[in-house]
N, C-alpha and C positions, 0 to 999 in steps of 0.2 A: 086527524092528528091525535095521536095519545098524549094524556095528558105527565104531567110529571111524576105523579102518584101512580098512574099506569105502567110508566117506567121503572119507575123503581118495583113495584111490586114484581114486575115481570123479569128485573133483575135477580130479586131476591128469590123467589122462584126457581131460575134457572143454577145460580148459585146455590141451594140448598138439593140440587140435582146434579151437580158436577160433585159436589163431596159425598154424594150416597156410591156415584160412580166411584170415587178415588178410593173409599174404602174400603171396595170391591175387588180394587185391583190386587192387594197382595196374596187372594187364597187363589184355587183354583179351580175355575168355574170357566165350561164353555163356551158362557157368553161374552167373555173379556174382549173379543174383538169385535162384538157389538158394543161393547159400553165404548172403548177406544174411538171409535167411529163416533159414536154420540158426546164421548165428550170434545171431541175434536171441534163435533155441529156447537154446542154448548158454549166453548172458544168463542165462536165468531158473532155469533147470537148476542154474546154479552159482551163484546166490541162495538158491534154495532149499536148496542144499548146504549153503552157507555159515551159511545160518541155525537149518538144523538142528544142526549141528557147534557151534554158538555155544549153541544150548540146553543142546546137552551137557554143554559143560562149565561151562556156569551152574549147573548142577543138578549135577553133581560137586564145584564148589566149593562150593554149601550143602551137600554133604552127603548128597544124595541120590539115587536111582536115576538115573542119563543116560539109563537106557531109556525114563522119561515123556517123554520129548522127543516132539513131534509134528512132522511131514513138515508143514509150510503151505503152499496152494495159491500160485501162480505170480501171483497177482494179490494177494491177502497181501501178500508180501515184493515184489511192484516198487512198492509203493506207501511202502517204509522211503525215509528219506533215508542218500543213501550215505555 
């Protein structure tokens, strides 16, 4: 189980990789529909980040182990409202 400092770093991470993408997008360049696709991966990567990090510390504020938290698949969490 990663820890919460693993979390976030792999947040922050992936987050400083969706903005090298988004500032890509406005020239033009033929990779745009590889970066689209990657950042689309990027999306859900940092959904499922986010969601896990949130169980954590839901289960730390009751009280209990942050380690139960589960990793939820990538169709899981795009189906939350943001």
């Amino acid at each position: 189980m990663p820890t919460d400092e693993q979390i976030t770093a792999k947040i922050d991470t992936l987050e400083a990789e969706r903005s090298e993408l988004r500032s890509r997008e406005s020239g033009k360049d033929p990779t745009l529909e590889a970066d689209r696709v990657r950042l689309e991966q990027i999306q859900v990567e940092l959904d499922r980040l986010w969601d896990l990090r949130r169980q954590r510390q839901a289960l730390r504020d009751a009280g209990e182990d942050p380690d139960r938290a589960q990793e939820r698949s990538g169709d899981t969490v795009e189906r939350y409202w943001q």
